[in-house]
Each structure stands twice: as structure tokens, then as C-alpha cells.
C-alpha positions in Angstrom: 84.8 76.0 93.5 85.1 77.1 89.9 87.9 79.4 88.5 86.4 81.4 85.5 88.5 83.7 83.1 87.2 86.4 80.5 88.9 88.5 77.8 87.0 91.5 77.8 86.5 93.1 74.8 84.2 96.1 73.5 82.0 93.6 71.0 82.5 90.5 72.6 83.6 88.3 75.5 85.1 84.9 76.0 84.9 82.7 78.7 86.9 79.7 79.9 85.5 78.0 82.7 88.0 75.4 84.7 86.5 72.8 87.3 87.7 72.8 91.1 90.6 70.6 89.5 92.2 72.8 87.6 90.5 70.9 84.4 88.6 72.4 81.1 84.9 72.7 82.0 82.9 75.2 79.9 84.1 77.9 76.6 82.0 80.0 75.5 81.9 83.4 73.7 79.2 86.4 74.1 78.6 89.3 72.5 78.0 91.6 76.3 78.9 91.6 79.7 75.2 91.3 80.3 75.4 88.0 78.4 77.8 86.9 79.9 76.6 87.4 83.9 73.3 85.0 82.5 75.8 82.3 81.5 77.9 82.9 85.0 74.5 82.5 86.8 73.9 79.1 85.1 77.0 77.5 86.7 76.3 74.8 88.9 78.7 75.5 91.8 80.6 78.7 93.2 83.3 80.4 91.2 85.7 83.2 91.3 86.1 85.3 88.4 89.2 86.7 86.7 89.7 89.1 84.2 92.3 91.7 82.6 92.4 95.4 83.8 91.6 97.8 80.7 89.1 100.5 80.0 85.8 100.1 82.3 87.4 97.4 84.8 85.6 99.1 88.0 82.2 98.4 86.3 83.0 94.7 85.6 83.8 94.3 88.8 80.7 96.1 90.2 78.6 93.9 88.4 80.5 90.9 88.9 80.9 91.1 92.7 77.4 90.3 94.0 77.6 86.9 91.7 81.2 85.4 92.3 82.8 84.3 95.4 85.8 86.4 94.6 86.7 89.4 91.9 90.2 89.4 90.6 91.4 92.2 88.4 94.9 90.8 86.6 97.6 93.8 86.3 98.3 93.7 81.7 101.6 95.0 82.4 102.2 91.9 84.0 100.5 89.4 82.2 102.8 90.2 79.3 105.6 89.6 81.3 104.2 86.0 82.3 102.6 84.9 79.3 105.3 86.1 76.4 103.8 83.8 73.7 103.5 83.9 69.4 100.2 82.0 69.5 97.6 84.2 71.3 94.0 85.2 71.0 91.0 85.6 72.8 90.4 81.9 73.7 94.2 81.4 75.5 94.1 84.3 77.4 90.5 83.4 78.9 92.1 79.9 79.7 95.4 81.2 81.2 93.5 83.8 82.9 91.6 81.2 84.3 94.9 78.9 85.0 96.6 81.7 87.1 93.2 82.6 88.6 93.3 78.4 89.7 96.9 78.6 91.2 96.6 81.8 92.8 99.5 83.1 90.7 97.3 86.5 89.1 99.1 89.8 89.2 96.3 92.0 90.9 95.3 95.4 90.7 93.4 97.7 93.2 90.3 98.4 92.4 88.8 102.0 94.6 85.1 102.3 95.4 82.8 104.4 92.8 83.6 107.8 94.5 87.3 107.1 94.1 87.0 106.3 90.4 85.1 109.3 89.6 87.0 111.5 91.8 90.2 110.2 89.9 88.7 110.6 86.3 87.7 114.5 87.5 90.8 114.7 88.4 92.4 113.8 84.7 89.9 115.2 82.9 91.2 118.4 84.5 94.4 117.7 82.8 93.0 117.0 79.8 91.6 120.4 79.8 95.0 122.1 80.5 96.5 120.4 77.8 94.0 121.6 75.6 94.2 125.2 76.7 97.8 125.1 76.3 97.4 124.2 72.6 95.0 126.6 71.6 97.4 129.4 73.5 100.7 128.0 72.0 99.0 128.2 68.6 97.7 131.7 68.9 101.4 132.6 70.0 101.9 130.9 66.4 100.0 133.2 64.8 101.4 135.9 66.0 104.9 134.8 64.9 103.9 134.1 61.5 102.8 137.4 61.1 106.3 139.3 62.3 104.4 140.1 65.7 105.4 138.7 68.9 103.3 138.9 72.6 103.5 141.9 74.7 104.6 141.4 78.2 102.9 144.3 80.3 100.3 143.6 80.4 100.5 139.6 80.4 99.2 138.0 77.3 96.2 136.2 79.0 95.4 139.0 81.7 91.7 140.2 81.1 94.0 143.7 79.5 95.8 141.4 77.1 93.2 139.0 76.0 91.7 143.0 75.0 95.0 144.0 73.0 95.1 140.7 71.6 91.0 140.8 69.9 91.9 145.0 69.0 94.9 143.8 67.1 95.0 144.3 63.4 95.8 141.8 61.0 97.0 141.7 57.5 94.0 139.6 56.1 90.5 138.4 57.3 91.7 134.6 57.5 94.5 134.9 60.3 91.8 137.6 62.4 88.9 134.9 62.4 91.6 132.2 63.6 92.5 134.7 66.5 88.4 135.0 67.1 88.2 131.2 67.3 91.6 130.5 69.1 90.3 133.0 71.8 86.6 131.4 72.0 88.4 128.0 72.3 90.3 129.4 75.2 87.6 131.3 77.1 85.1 128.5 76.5 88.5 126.2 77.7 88.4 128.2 81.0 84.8 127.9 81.9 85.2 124.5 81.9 88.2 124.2 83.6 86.2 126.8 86.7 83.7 124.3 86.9 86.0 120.9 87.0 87.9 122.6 89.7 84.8 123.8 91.5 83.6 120.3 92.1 87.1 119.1 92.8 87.3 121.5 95.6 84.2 120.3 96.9 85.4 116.7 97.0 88.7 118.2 98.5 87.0 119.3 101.5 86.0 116.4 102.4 89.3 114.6 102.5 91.5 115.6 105.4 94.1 113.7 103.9 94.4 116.9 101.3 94.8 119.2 103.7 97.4 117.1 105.9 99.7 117.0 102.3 99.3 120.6 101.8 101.2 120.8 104.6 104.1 120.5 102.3 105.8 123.4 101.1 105.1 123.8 97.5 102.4 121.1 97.5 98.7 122.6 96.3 95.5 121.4 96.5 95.9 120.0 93.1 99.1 118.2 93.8 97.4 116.9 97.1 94.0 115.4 95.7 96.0 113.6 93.0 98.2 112.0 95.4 95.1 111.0 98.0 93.1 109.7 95.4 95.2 107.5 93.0 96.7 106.2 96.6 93.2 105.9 98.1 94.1 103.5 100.7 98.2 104.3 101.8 97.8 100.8 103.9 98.1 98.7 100.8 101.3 99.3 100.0 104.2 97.5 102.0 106.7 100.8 101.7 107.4 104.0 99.8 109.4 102.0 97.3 106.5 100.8 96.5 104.9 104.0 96.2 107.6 105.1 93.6 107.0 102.1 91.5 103.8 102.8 91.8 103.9 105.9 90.4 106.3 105.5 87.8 108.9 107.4 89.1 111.7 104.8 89.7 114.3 104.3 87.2 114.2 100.5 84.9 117.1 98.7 85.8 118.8 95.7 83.9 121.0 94.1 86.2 122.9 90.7 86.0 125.7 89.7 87.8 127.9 92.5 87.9 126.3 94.6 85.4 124.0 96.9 86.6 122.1 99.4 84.3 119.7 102.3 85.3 117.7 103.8 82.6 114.7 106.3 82.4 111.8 106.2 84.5 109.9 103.5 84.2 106.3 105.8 83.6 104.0 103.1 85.1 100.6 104.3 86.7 99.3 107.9 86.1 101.0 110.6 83.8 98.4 113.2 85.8 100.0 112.6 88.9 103.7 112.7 87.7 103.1 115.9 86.3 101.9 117.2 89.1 104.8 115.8 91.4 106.9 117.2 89.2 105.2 120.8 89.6 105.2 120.9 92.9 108.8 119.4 93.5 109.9 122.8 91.6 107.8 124.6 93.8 109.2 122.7 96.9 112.8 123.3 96.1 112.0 127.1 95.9 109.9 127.0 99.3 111.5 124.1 101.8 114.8 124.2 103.1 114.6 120.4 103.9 113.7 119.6 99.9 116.3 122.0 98.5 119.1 120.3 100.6 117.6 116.8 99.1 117.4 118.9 95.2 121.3 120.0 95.5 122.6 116.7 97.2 121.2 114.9 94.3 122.3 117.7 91.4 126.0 117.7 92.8 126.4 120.9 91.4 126.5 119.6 87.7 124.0 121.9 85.5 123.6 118.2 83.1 122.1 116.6 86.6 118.8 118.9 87.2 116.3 117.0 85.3 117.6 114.0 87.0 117.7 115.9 90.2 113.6 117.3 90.2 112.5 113.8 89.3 114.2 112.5 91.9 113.0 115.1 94.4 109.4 114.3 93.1 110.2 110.3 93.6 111.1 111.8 97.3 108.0 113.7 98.2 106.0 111.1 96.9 107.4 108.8 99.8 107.2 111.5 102.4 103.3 112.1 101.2 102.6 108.1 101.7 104.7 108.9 105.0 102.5 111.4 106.3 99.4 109.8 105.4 100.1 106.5 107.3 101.6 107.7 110.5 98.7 110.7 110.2 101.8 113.4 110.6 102.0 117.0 109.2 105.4 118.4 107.5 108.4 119.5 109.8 111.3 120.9 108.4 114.5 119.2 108.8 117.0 121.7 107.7 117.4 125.0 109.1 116.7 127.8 106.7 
């Protein structure tokens, strides 16, 4: 058996082939990933392949997986926490890619099926879109303000009836009326878009049961839910719902040694998409569930300075009840009377 490594990179590849001994066989550098699956055919015995997740990993391993004996996608976060070294470039990390591959030591990833990957890039580029919208609205509110006008509240600024007052309004020169035209074409042409992502997100939705079984959950949505199912995709891979929180980002870094022990912020690892959405609906929750508002005030201790704290934690929490649910296939039941 062979042990190869590759450092991926958009113009070129390099490649550090060991022997079944752990011993210096082959280096090479390519320009592709097409390149370099001819030079991984020309190797005389079977290998396994090891390389370092970034942008595109799910394709490298789709077209790596029907050559080697074994695919293994290296976690970076960790990799910089085992190899902390001045003297690095593409040639060491192919070789201690390739070393960690040989001893069994590499920090792996998941890596979902096609459907999962798209379903989970739908899912963000739905964000994406939000965000986007939000801008465009937060700087026609900016407009407004630097004009001496501020929004109406009946009716609601981006009803159909204020979206009207808003393109009927008169302003003091040409300029600031044809960045109100193109701040609401951003927006309307923002919310087409945003109709059709969530059409085909709803599509997918149905046919995950999984969805349905989370929205089960007071508070929880269909957008909350499809985050969740997806980005866990199989609930079985992880040992605990600790594990779920760290996978999610959720748990606070720590720094403890000896009797010192210090808790900082979140630690932010795995998707911003579906923190914000936990977050959402962990608001939502507190409002709608006895059983999460008891958690929400047990962990806020009556201390104004605490909520922050307290909603993050409450989203850490339903993020463990939703791996909860999904492996023992259970629905939401109330624990505390309302």
C-alpha cells in the first residue's frame, strides 16, 4: 500500500508519494487535478489518498474515490494545531500529509453525498441573499436620514403600500431619487431570487422527514430545520450532543491548566448559516415553549448583562435536543407545564 499526500491549490498541485514503509517514493508537482489523477494512475501498487479540506473538497474526493483504496479529507483547523511550523510550503505539507495519512493520525472531515452538498450550498446561498437584501434596505433607510426624513410605520416600510409611498416620495435633487429607484430595484430583484431559492428548498424539504420531525419544536421553522438536517446529514456520526455543539460552534473556548480554568467566546467553528439560524429560532422558542423558557431564565439568572449569553446558550441547547430527536426518531414533548 501507498500513502499519497496533495496540497491542493487553484493553479497547481503537489504530490508526495511515501512507500508501504513509511519512506520517500515519488514528488511531483502538476498544474490540475486532471494531471494529477494520470500520475496517481501510473503508481505501481494500491494507495490511499490524503488531502486538506478547502474550497471544492467534495469534488476531489468524487474523482479520487473510484482510483484510491481509501479518500481521506484532513480537517485545516487541525492540521494547524499539529503541524505549528516557521518552514512551510507546498512540498512539506504534501509530505506531512502523507506522513499522518501513513500512521493513521489525520484529522478527518465528513464528506455528504452530492445531494447534501448542493442542498447545503442552496441553503447559504439563501443567506447570502438576506444579507444582501438587508444592505440595500438598511442603506435606503440611510437615505432617508440624510435627507431629515425618517420611515413611516403604518403602513410598514416594505409592505406592497410602503414600497408605493416610498417610489411617490419627493426628493430634494435628482441624485438621491435615482439611488431610491436603484436601491428598490436591488431589493425587488433581491426578492425574486430569494422566492425562487426558497421554492426549491421547499421542494427538497419535503422530502426529508427529518424536517418535519424538528419542526416539531416550538419556534423551529422550516428554515431552521433544513439547516440543521443537512449540515448534520448523518446524526449517527457523532458520539454525543457535545459533539454536536462543537460541531456547530456554539461551545465556549476554554484555556484550562491546573487550577485555572478560563471560558471565553464561542468558539464559531462549522457554519455561520446555521448559527444564525439557531439563534433565530432559540428567540422564537423562548417566546413559544414553556420547557425552553425555563432553560432561557435558568441560565439568565435574572441579570439583564446575562441574555446574550443566555440565547446562545439556549441555541447550544436545542441543537442537542434536534440531534436528540433525530437519533431516537422522537417528536418534541414539553417538559414544563405552561
Amino acid at each position: 500500500m501507498l500513502y499519497v499526500g496533495l496540497d491542493i491549490h487553484s493553479k497547481h498541485v503537489a504530490i508526495c508519494v511515501l512507500d508501504e514503509n513509511g519512506k520517500l517514493l515519488h514528488r511531483a508537482q502538476v498544474r490540475t487535478i486532471h494531471e494529477t489523477l494520470e500520475f496517481l494512475k501510473r503508481l505501481p501498487a494500491r494507495f490511499e489518498v490524503c488531502y486538506e479540506a478547502s474550497c471544492g473538497y467534495g469534488f476531489y474526493h468524487d474523482v479520487l474515490r473510484p482510483l484510491a483504496a481509501r479518500v481521506v479529507v484532513a480537517h485545516p483547523g487541525q492540521l494547524r494545531l499539529i503541524f505549528r511550523s516557521k518552514h512551510k510550503n507546498d512540498r512539506h505539507d504534501a509530505e506531512k500529509l502523507a506522513k499522518l495519512l501513513f500512521l493513521g493520525e489525520v484529522p478527518a472531515v465528513h464528506v455528504p453525498s452530492v445531494a447534501v452538498r448542493s442542498w447545503r450550498e442552496l441553503i447559504t446561498c439563501r443567506r447570502h441573499l438576506i444579507e444582501k437584501r438587508t444592505m440595500a434596505k438598511n442603506g435606503l433607510r440611510a437615505l432617508l436620514r440624510s435627507v431629515g426624513m425618517s420611515a413611516q410605520r403604518r403602513p410598514a416600510l416594505w409592505t406592497k403600500a410602503g414600497v408605493v409611498w416610498l417610489r411617490q416620495l419627493a426628493w430634494p435633487t435628482a441624485i438621491q431619487a435615482l439611488q431610491r429607484d436603484l436601491l428598490l430595484e436591488e431589493i425587488d430583484g433581491l426578492n425574486r431570487q430569494i422566492v425562487r431559492v426558497e421554492t426549491e428548498l421547499g421542494r427538497l424539504s419535503g422530502a426529508h422527514p427529518a424536517v418535519f420531525q424538528l419542526m416539531s419544536i416550538p419556534g423551529v421553522g422550516v428554515r431552521t430545520a433544513e439547516a440543521v438536517v443537512s449540515f448534520l446529514d448523518d446524526p449517527q456520526r457523532f458520539p454525543n450532543s457535545k459533539a454536536v455543539g462543537r460541531y456547530f460552534g456554539l461551545v465556549p473556548s476554554q484555556d484550562q491548566s491546573g487550577g485555572t480554568n478560563r471560558l471565553g467566546h464561542i468558539t464559531r467553528a462549522g457554519s455561520a448559516t446555521v448559527r444564525c439560524l439557531l439563534t433565530e429560532a432559540a428567540w422564537q422558542a423562548v417566546r413559544r415553549s414553556p420547557t425552553v423558557r425555563a432553560y432561557f431564565e435558568r441560565i439568565r439568572r435574572d441579570d439583564p448583562q446575562r441574555k446574550k449569553i443566555a440565547v446562545v446558550a439556549t441555541a447550544h441547547y436545542l441543537a442537542r435536543v434536534m440531534y436528540a430527536l433525530l437519533r431516537r426518531g422522537e417528536l418534541w414533548q414539553e417538559k414544563v407545564a405552561a
